[in-house]
N, C-alpha and C positions, 0 to 999 in steps of 0.2 A: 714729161721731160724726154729729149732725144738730140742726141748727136747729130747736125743734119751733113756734117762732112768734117775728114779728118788727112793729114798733112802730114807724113814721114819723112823723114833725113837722113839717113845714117842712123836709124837707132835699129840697131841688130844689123839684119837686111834689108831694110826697106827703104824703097824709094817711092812715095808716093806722093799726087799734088793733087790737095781738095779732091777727093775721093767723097762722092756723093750718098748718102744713104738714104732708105728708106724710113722713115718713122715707125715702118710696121717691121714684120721679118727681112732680113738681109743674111744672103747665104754667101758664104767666103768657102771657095773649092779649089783645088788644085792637088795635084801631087805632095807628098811629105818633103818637110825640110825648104818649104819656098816663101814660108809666112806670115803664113794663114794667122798661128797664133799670135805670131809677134804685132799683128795689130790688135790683137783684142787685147794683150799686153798692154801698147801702146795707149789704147782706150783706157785702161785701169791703172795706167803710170800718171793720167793726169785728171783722174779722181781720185784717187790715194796719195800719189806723190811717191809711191816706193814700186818696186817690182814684183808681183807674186810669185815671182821663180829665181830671182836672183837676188842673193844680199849684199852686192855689193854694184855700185851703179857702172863699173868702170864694162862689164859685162857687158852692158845696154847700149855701148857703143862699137858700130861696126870696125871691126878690125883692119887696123890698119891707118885709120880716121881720129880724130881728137876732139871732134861733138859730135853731139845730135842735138837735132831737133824734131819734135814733135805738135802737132796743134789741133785742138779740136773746137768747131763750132756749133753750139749747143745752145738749143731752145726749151726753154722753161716756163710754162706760162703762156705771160704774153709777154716774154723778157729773151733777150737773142744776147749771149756773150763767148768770148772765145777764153779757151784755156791753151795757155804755151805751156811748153815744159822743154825745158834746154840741160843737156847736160857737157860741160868741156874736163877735157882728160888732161893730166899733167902729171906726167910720170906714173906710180902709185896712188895719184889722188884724184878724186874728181870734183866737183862742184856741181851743184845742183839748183836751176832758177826757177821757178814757176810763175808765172803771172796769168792776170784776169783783167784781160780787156788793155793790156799793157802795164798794169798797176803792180809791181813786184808784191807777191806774199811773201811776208816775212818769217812766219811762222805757220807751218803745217796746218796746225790747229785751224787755220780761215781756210782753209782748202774743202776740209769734208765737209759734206752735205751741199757744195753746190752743185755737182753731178754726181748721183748715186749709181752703184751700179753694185750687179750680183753676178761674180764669175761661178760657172760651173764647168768643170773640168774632169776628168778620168782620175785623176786624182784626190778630187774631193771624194769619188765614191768609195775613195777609201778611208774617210771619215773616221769611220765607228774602229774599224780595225787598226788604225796607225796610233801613234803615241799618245800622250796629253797633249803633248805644244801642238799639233795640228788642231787640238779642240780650241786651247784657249786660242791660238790664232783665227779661228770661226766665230767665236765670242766676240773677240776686240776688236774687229777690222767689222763688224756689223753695229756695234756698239759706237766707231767712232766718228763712224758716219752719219750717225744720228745725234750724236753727244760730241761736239768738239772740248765740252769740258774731260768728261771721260780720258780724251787722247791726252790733253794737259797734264792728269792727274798720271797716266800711266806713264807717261816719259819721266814725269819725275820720280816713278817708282824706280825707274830702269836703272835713270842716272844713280839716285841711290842705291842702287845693289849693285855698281860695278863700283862705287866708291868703297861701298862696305868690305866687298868682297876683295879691293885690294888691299884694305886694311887688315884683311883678317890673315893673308899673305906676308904683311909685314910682320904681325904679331908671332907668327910663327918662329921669327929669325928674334926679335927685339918686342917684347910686354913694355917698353915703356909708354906708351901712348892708349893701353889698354881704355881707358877711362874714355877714351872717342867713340868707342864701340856702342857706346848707350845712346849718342846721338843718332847716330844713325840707326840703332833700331827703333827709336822715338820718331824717327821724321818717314822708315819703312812703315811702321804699322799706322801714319796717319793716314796715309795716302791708299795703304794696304784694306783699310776697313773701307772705307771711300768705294772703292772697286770693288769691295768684297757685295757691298749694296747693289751698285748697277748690277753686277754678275749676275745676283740672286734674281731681282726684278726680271731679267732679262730672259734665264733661262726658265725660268717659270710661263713665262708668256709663249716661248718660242715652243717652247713643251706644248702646250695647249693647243696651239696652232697648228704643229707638226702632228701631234697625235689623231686631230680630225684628218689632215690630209693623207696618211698612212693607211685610217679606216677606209677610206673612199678608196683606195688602193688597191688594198687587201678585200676588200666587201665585206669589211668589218669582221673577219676572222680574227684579226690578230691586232694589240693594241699595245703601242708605243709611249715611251714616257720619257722624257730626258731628265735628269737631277744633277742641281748642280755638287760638286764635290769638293768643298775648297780645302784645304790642306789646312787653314788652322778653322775648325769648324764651330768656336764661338770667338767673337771678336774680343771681347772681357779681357781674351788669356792670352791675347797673340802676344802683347809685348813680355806676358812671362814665361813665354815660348819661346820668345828668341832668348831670349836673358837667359833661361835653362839649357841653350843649345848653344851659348858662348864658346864652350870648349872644346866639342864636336867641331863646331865650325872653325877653328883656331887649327884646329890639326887638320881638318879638309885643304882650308884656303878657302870655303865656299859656303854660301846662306843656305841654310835645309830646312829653313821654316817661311814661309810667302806664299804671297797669292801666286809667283810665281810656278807655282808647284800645284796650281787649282786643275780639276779637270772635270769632265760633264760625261756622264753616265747613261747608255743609251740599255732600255732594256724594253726587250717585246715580251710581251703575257710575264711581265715580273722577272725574266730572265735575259739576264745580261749578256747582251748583243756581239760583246767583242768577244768575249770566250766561245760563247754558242751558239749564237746565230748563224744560218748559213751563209753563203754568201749573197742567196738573193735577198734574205732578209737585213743582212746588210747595206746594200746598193737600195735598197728600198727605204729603210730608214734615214741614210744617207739623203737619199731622195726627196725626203719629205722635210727633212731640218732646211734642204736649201730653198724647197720652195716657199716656205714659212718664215725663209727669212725675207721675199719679195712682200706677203703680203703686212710682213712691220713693218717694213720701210711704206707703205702705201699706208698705215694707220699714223705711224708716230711721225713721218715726215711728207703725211699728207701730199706725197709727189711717187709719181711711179719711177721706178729706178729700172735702167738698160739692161736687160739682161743679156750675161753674156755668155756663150754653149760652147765651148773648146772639143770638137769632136765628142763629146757627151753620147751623141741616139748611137752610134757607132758598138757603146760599151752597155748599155739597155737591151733586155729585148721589148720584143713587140708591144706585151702592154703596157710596159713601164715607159715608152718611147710614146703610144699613145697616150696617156694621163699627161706626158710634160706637158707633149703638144697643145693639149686641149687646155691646160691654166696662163698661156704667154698670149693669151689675147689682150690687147689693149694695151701691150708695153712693146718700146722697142727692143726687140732680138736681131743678136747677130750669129749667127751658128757659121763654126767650121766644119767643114766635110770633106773629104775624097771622093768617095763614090757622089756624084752629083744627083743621078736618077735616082738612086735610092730613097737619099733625102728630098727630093720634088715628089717622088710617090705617098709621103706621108701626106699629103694633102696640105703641100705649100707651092704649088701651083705659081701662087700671083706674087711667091718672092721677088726680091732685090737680088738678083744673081749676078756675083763679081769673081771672075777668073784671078787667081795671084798665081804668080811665076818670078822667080830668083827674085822675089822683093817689088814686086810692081804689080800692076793691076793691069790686064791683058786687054785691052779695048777691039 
């Protein structure tokens, strides 16, 4: 699988037309603030369908402007199809189209898994140290790329917890409708145990994966493990877990029992990562969960997925810069960079080298 060229409009800064890539490495360099990212953005807005930096789409379009447009032409196989993604602005609100091959998707859900792709960023390598929602968000955006059931199931977890969670608002002011409370936690913990499954599956596998790649790292010094930690931790009891936290949640406003509240547990030699690890054993284990998640996508969706390097070697040193290098063989990469020589001395030579400036490609 690989991008073979991609099409910007107004989305952020960019002005781009069929912008050709290479199937192997392709290096995007310029100065800061001209970009670089917003196309690999771009690339993961219409394999996702959402933004990894923004929640809300009206962002994504350049200021001043009331769409964008974005397109990418992607080979799979021996199959060649195009992803549009359009977004138009209207006041406060935005709208969002995607299609494939001109065929509007109508639901998210048919979106993933036809271009996979694995962002890696300066930000992920804060992985192990940032909150839970950065973990479960590394969970479900890998999960639903491979499972568009998964994303089904999660949406509807969501919409049920912002219905519950206004009802537990109202109950605060008026108990006459208390008795609704029990549906929704009946319809939370279907969909809650459902996920609680893939999660388990998932993080046991990526564990296993991540932990060889960490040893190869380290030179087997030091050995990684990820668990997963879910917040009701047997299924049996979730529903009389919410039921016992009725009143809690009544005076919060807000659900304190879900999968919502899961998180993944990173620990090296049995000692957990985010209190005491240093930082290079962080950025290492970090390291090792992202590249572990390339080789699932290569097992469970039997397709290589684009990897995509947001200034990443810049935040490495030396040999944690050489291991990446050495596992992105045989997929297409696209790394951002500033310093340009730097990055061509790692031994990428025979890249795809593209100049960006204020939103354009410098030919």
């Amino acid at each position: 699988m690989w991008v073979r060229c991609i099409s910007a409009n107004n989305y952020r800064n960019l002005s781009l037309s069929d912008v050709p890539l290479s199937r192997n490495i392709n290096i995007l360099y310029g100065d800061n603030a001209q970009g670089k990212t917003n196309i690999l953005e771009a690339v993961y807005f219409c394999a996702i369908g959402r933004s990894p930096r923004a929640d809300n789409n009206r962002e994504l379009v350049r200021f001043g402007k009331d769409e964008a447009h974005v397109k990418v032409d992607v080979s799979r196989d021996d199959y060649n199809f195009t992803i549009d993604a359009h977004i138009k602005v209207s006041g406060n609100k935005s709208i969002k189209t995607l299609s494939i091959d001109r065929n509007v998707i109508k639901n998210t859900r048919d979106l993933f898994g036809r271009l996979m792709v694995v962002l890696f960023s300066p930000e992920d390598l804060r992985l192990i140290k940032a909150g839970p929602a950065e973990r479960r968000r590394f969970m479900d955006m890998e999960i639903c790329q491979l499972s568009p059931v998964y994303y089904s199931g999660l949406r509807d977890y969501h919409r049920g917890l912002k219905q519950r969670n206004q009802l537990l608002k109202t109950l605060r002011r008026d108990r006459s409708h208390i008795d609704s409370l029990s549906i929704w936690d009946e319809q939370l913990c279907i969909n809650g145990c459902r996920i609680m499954r893939t999660r388990t599956a998932f993080v046991s596998k990526i564990s296993d994966i991540a932990k060889e790649i960490h040893s190869n790292i380290t030179g087997g010094k030091e050995e990684l493990n990820l668990t997963y930690q879910p917040n009701v931790e047997d299924p049996e009891q979730y529903i009389n877990q919410m039921q016992n936290s009725h009143e809690r949640d009544i005076q919060n406003g807000t659900t304190s029992i879900g999968i919502h509240k899961d998180d993944i547990l990173f620990t090296i030699n049995d000692i957990p990562a985010r209190n005491f690890g240093s930082q290079g054993q962080q950025r290492t284990a970090a390291l090792s969960a992202k590249l572990a998640e390339i080789e699932i996508m290569r097992s469970g969706a039997k397709s290589t997925p684009i990897l995509l390097l947001d200034d990443v070697l810049s935040e490495l040193d030396g040999s944690r810069q050489r291991f990446l290098l050495t596992q992105i063989t045989g997929l297409q990469t696209i790394i951002t960079c500033t310093g340009l020589e730097d990055v061509l001395s790692k031994g990428l030579a025979e890249a795809n080298v593209i100049q960006v400036k204020a939103g354009e490609v410098v030919i």
